[in-house]
C-alpha positions in Angstrom: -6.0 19.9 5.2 -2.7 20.5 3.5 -3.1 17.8 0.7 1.4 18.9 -0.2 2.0 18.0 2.8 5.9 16.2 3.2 5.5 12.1 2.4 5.0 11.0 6.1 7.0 8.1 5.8 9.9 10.2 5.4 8.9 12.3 7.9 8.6 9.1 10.6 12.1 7.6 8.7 13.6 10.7 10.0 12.3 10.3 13.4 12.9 6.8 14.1 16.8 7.1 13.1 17.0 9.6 15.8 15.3 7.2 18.7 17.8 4.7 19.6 16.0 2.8 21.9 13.3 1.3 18.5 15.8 1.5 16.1 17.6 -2.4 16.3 14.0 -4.1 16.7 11.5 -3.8 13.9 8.5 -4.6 16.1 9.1 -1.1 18.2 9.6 0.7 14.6 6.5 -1.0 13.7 4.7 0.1 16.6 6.3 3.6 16.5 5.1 3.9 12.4 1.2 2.9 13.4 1.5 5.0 16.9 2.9 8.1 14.6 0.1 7.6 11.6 -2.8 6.6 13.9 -2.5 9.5 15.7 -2.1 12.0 12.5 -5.2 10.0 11.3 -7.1 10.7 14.9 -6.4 14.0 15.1 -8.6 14.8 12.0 -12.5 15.2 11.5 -14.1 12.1 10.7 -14.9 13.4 7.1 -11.6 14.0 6.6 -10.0 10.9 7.6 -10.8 8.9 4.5 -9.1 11.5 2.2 -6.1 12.0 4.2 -5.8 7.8 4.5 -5.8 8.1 0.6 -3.3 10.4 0.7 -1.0 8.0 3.1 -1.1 5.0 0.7 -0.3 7.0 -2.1 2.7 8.1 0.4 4.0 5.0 0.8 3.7 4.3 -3.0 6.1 7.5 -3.3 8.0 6.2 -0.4 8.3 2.6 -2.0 9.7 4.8 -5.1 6.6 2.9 -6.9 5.5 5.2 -9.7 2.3 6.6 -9.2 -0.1 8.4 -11.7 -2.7 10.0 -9.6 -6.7 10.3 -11.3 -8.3 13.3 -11.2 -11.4 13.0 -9.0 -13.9 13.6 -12.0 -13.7 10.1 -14.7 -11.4 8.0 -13.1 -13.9 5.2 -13.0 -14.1 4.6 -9.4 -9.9 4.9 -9.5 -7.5 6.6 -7.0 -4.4 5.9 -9.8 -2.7 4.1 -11.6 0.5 1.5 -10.5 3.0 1.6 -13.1 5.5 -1.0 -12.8 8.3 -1.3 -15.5 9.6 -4.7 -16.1 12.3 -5.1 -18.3 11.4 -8.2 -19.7 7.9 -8.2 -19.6 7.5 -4.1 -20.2 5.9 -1.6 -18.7 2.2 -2.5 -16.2 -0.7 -0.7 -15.0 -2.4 -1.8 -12.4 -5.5 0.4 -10.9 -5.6 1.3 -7.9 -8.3 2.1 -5.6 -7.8 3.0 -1.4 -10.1 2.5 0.9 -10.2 3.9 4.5 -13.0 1.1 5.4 -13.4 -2.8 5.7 -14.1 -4.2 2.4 -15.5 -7.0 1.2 -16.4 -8.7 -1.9 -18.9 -6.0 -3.1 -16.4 -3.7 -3.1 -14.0 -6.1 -5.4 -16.6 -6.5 -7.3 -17.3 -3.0 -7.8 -13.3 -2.6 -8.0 -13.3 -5.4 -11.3 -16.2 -2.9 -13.1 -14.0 -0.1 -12.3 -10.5 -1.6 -14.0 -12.5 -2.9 -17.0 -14.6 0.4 -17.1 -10.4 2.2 -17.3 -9.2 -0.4 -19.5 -7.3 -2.3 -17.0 -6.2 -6.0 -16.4 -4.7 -6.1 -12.9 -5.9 -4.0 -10.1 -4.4 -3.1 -6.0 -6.9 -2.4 -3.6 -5.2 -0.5 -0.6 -7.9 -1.5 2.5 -7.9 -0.1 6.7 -9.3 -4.1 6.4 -10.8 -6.9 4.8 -13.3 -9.6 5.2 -12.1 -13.0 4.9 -11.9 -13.0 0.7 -10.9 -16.7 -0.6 -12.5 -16.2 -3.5 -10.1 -13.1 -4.5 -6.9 -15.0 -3.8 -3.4 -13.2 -5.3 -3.3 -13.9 -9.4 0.0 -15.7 -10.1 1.3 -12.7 -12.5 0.2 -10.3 -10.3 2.8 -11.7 -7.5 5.6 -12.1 -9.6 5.4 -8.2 -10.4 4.8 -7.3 -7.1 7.9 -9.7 -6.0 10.2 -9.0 -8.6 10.0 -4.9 -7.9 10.5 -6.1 -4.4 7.3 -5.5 -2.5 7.6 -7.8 0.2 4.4 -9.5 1.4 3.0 -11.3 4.2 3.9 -14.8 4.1 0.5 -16.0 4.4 -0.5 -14.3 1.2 2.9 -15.9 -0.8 2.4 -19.0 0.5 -1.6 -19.0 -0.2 -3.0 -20.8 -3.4 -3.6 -18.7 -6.4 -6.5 -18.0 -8.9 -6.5 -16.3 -11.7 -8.1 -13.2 -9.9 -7.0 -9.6 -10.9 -7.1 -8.3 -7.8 -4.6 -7.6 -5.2 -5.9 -6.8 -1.4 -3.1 -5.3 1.1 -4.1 -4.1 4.0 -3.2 -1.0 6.2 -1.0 -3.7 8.5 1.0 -4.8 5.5 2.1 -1.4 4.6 2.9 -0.9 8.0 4.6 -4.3 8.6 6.7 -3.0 4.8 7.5 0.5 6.0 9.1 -1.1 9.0 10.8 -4.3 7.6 12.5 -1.3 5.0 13.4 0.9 7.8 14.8 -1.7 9.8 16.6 -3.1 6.9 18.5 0.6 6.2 19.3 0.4 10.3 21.2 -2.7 9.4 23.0 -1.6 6.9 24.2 1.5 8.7 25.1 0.4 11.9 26.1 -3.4 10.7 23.6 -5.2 13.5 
């Protein structure tokens, strides 16, 4: 597996522009985005699929022009890499981040929290395929201000949701998908004013 391979959501950016009958409705560039990666993912041995997933979220970091510090895979205390958001006021954040090609649930938080205070971290993303129903790791108010003010748009289930003081920020395969769309259909827009 050709771990430089071109970011994917590029590659499908580049392909959906070109199919005029998806490109004015974002549920059909939605589709066509899962369709494209499903199928990548599919194609691969079953070994293989979790590193090339991890390889996709950090993709769409890349793609979200998020930057990204990948950890090596020897003492990176159960990391994947490091979120660094710059915010002018507030300075620069890490968040850790760990990615998942499995459904997680609160054992693997847990595990996650070690991890971040094993690394020296405060605030953490776990990238998921899925998640258990997790109440008790509901989105930490500073967190979603970060996330919000560099523009990551959310479901609006988890904006409108009460907040904890929990570290930890879940997103889900669907919400990256659901992002990569809204974006794509978004630049659409802009070009062809409808």
């Amino acid at each position: 597996m050709n771990l430089n391979m071109a970011n994917i959501f590029s590659e499908i950016e580049e392909r959906v522009f070109d199919k005029e009958n998806i490109i004015f409705e974002e549920d059909k560039i939605r589709d066509y985005v899962l369709d494209s990666i499903l199928a990548k993912i599919n194609s691969l041995e079953e070994n293989k699929k979790p590193f090339y997933f991890e390889e996709i979220i950090k993709d769409f970091f890349k793609y979200k022009k998020i930057d990204l510090i990948e950890t090596k895979k020897t003492r990176d205390f159960g990391l994947d890499g490091v979120i660094k958001l710059g915010l002018e006021m507030a300075g620069d954040i890490n968040l850790g981040l760990q990615i998942k090609y499995k459904l997680i649930d609160s054992n693997d938080i847990d595990l996650f929290i070690l991890a971040l205070r094993n690394a020296e971290l405060q605030l953490g993303v776990i990238v998921c395929k899925d998640s258990r129903s997790l109440e008790k790791y509901d989105l930490n108010s500073k967190l979603k201000a970060i996330l919000l003010s560099r523009g990551i748009t959310l479901k609006e289930r988890l904006l409108n949701d009460k907040i904890d003081i929990n570290p930890i920020l879940i997103i889900k395969f669907d919400d990256i998908i659901n992002m990569v769309a809204s974006d794509m259909r978004n630049w659409i827009k802009a070009v062809y004013k409808q």
